[in-house]
N, C-alpha and C positions, 0 to 999 in steps of 0.2 A: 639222215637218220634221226629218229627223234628218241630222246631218252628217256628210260622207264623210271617212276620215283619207285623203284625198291619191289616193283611189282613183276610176279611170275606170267610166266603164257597164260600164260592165265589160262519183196523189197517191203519198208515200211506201208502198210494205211495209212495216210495219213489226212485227218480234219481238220484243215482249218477254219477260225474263225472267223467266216466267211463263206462265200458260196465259190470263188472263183478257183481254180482248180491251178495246184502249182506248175509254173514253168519256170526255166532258167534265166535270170536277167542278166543284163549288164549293168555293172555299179555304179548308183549316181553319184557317190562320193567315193573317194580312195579309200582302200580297206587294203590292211597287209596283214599276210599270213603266211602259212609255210606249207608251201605247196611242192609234192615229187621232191620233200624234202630241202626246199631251196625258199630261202626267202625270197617273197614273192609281193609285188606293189601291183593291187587291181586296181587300175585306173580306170576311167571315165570313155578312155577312147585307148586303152589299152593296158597288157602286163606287163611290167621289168620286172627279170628275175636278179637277187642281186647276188652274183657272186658263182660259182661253176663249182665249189667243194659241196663235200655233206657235212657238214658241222652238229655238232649237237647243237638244238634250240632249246633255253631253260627259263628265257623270261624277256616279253615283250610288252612295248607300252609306247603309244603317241599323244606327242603335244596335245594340250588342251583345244588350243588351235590348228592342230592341222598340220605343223609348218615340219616337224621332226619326228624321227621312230626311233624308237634306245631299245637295245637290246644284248640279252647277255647269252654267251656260243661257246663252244670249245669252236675256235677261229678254224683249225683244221681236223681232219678225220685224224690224225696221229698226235694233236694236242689236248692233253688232259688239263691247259690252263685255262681257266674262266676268262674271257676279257666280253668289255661292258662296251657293246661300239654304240656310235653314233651316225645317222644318217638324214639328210634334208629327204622330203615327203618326191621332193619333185627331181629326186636325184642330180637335181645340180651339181656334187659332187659326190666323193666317192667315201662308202661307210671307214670313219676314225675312230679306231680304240684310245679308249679316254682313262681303261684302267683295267686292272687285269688281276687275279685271285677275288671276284666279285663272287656276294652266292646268290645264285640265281634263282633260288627259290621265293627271295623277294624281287618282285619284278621293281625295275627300275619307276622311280617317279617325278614327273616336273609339278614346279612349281603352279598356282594359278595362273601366273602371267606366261608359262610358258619361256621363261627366260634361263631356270638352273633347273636342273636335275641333280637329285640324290640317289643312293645306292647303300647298298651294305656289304662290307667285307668282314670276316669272319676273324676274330680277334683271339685271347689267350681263354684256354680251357680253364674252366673252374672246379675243383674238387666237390663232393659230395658233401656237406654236415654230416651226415650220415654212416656212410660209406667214401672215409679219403680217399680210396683206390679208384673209385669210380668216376668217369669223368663225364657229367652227364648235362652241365650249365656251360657254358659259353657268354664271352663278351663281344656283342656284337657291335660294329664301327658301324659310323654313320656318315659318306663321304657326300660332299655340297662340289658338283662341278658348277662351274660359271666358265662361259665361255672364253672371256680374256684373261682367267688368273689359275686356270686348270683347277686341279681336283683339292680339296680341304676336309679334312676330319671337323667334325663339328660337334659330335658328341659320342654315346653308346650309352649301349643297352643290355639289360645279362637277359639271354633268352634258353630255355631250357631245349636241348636235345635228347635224340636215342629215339626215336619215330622208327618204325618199320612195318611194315604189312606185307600183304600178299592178297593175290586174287586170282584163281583157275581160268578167270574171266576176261580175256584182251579189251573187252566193253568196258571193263572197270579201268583199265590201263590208260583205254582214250581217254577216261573221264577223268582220271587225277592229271593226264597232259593236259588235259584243257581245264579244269578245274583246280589243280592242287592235289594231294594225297589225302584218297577217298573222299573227293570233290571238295575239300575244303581247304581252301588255297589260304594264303601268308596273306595278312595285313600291313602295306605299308603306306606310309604315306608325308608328304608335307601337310600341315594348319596352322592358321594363325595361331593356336595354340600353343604349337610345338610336335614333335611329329609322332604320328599315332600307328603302333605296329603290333603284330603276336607277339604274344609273351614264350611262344615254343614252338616245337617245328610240327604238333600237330594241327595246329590253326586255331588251337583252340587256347581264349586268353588275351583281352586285349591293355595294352600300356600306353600311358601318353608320358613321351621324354623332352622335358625343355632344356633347349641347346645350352643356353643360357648356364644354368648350373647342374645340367647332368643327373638331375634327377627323374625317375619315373615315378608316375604315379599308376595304380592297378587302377585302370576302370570297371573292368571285369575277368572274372576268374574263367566265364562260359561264355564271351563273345565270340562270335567266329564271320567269315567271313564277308567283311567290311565292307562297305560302298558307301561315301560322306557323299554329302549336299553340294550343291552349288557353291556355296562361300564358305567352306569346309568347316563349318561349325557343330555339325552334328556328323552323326554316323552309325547308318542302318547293319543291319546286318540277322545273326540268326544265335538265339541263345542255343548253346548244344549239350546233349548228357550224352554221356554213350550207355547204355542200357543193354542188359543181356537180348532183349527185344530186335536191337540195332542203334541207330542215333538218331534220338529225338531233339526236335526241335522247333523255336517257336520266331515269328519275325520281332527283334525289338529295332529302337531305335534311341543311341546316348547321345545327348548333349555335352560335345567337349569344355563348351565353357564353365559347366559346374557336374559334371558327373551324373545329373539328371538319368535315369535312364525309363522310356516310356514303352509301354507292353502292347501289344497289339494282336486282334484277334484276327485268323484265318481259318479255314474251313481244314484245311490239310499242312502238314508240317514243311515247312520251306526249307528248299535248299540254296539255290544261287539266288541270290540280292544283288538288285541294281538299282542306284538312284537315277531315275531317267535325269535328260536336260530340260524335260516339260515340269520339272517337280515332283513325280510321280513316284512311287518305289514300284521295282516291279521283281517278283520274286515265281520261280518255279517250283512245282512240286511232282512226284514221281510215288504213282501207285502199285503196288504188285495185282496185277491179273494173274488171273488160269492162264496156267502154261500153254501156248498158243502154237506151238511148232511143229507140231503134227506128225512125230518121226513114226517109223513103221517098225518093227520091233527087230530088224536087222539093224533100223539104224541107234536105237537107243542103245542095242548091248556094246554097237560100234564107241558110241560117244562114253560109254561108262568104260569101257576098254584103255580109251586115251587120256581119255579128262580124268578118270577116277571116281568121277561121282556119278550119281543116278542122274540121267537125262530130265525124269520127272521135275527135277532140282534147279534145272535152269530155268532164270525168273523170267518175268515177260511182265511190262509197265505200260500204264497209259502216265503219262507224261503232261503237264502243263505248265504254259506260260501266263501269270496272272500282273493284272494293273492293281496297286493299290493306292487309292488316295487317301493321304496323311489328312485333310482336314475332315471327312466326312464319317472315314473309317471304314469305309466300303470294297470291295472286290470285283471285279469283274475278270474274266476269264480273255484271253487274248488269242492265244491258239492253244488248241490242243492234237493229240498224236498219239493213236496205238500203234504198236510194232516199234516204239523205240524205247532208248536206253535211259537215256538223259538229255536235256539241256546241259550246255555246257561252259558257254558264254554269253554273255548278254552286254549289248551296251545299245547308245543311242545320238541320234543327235535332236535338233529340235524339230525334223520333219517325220522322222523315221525310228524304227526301231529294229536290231539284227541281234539272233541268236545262231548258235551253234547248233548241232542238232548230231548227238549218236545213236547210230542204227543198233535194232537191236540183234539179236543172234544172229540171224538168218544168213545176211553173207559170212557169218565166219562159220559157219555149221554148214553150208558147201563149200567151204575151203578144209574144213574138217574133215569131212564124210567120204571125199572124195580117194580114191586109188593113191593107194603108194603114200598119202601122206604120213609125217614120220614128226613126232612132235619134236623129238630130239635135233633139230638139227634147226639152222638161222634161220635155211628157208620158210622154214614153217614158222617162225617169228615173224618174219620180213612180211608171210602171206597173213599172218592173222594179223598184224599191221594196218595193213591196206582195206584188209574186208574192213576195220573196224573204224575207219576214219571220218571225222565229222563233215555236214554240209553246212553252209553258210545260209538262211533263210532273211528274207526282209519284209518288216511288215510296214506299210505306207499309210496313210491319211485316212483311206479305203477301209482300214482295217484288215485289207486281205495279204495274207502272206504268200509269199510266193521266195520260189530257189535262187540263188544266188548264185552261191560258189559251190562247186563238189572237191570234194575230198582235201581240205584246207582247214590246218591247226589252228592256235593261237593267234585268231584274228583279233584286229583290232580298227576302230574307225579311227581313219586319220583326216579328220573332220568336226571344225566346232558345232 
């Protein structure tokens, strides 16, 4: 089962960049995700699933190299503790919890070399200035495993909390699973600088804290989420306002070593930022179209019946995945997709490129429409669930994208 950030119950067209028409591949590199609910290693010449419970999954990440996947779980369906395990790529051995009250909503990170991993554990509540009674800042830890001398405190950070939302939408639900809470996921990370994270649990807000002496410095008040460079010196991301409008946003990019931060122009407002391994930043962006679902007017009074709101009201995007290179200043368009929700993930290696990909209404508006259904009850969780889950796509050399994996969460390449 996979866990909601705070959010209520809330086939594609698709174009790609390209002329070649999608089919399902096999993976040339290992990619893990969580599939039927079970962490799952897609190999090359096959799947291990690892493990027989349904755990909650809260936050996944693999070596720089390839060689490890850390990840943080309620370990069984009856444990509400966090623990942060550890697992080799090629399951040589069997996943080790390395620590346990971890919050998962920073997803774990190794170093460059791929040698430690860091973490965050949730440290002592801080009062309001304002408002004593209100407890709404936090001290957050910052734990340094290395392999031979186990886990180490190494510094903290005060991050502000009290985040919450909602969304009618399970499409919104996929996308803070795979994205973060309302697509805008936590910053963490290791740099030679010192380590650079959110300033609060909306994502919005970045700090850099050197271990050293414990102090942070604001980068930014409006940074949000983070993808650094190859030699972690810099770090792209998306300035954000939230606006009666909605939230806008623009791609920037700050230099850690002096707080530089350089502005950058795009045709449409970005959301997911990724620094490819080719140098390239590559960032999505999500349009609202004409409502495109076509219900017949039994089924719209049906949908405002359940959902509460006007059928008219459910949005419908054309979607894209854009290249941008930093030296030129230029854009190009990579895939694009009507009928879906959002991108969700992005990452890369140096031959290829894979994103996530959520559908949009359509399968969960025949799990909706359908007889008997009752939103009140798990099933109908469990079923808007399933309609709403992402697919795995890869784009190669070719340019041409093509399917992947179906129905698989927080993927990640386990592949330098």
């Amino acid at each position: 089962m996979i866990r909601r950030f705070g959010l209520g119950l809330m086939i594609c067209l698709l174009f790609p960049f390209g002329t070649n028409a999608l089919a399902q591949q096999q993976p040339d590199v290992p990619i893990v995700g969580v599939s039927e609910d079970v962490l799952t290693i897609f190999g090359t010449a096959g799947n291990t699933r690892i493990g027989d419970d349904t755990p909650f999954y809260l936050g996944l990440a693999a070596s720089p190299n390839g060689s490890h996947i850390a990840y943080t779980a309620f370990p069984t369906s009856e444990s509400f503790e966090t623990a942060l395990m550890l697992l080799p790529t090629d399951v040589s051995a069997p996943p080790v919890s390395i620590a346990s009250e971890v919050l998962g909503e920073f997803a774990p990170a190794f170093d460059m070399n791929s040698q430690f991993l860091y973490y965050v554990r949730p440290g002592a509540m801080l009062e309001s200035a304002d408002s004593p009674m209100q407890l709404t800042a936090e001290v957050m830890q910052v734990d340094l495993f290395q392999p031979e001398a186990g886990p180490t405190l190494i510094t903290e950070f005060v991050y502000q909390g009290g985040c919450g939302g909602g969304s009618p939408y399970p499409m919104d639900a996929a996308y803070s699973m795979e994205s973060g809470l309302n697509g805008i996921g936590l910053t963490f990370a290791p740099t030679p600088l010192g380590i650079v994270h959110s300033l609060g649990c909306n994502g919005v807000g970045l700090g850099l804290t050197d271990p050293e002496t414990g102090e942070t410095t604001e980068l930014s008040a409006d940074f949000a989420r983070g993808s650094l460079s190859a030699d972690r010196t810099q770090i792209a991301g998306t300035r954000v306002v939230f606006a009666d409008s909605g939230i806008l946003s623009e791609l920037v990019i700050i230099d850690l070593t002096d707080g530089a931060t350089i502005n950058t122009l795009t045709e449409n407002m970005p959301e997911q930022v990724h620094w490819g391994a080719d140098g390239r930043l590559y960032y999505t962006t999500r349009t609202l179209t004409e409502n495109s679902y076509d219900l017949t007017d039994d089924q719209s009074a049906r949908f405002e019946e359940v959902v509460g709101l006007p059928a008219a009201d459910l949005p419908s995007y054309e979607i894209a995945l854009n290249r941008y290179n930093i030296i030129t200043g230029e854009s190009e368009p990579v895939y694009t997709a009507s009928g879906a929700w959002a991108i969700g993930q992005i990452d890369t290696t140096f031959n290829a490129l894979y994103f996530s990909q959520i559908p949009d209404a359509t399968p969960w508006l025949e799990v909706l429409l359908a007889d008997g259904f009752n939103l009140d009850t798990e099933e109908a969780f469990a079923q808007s669930d399933e309609a709403t889950l992402p697919d795995v796509y890869r784009v190669g050399a070719d340019g041409q994208a093509a399917l992947l994996l179906e129905d698989v969460q927080m993927f990640a390449v386990a592949a330098n």
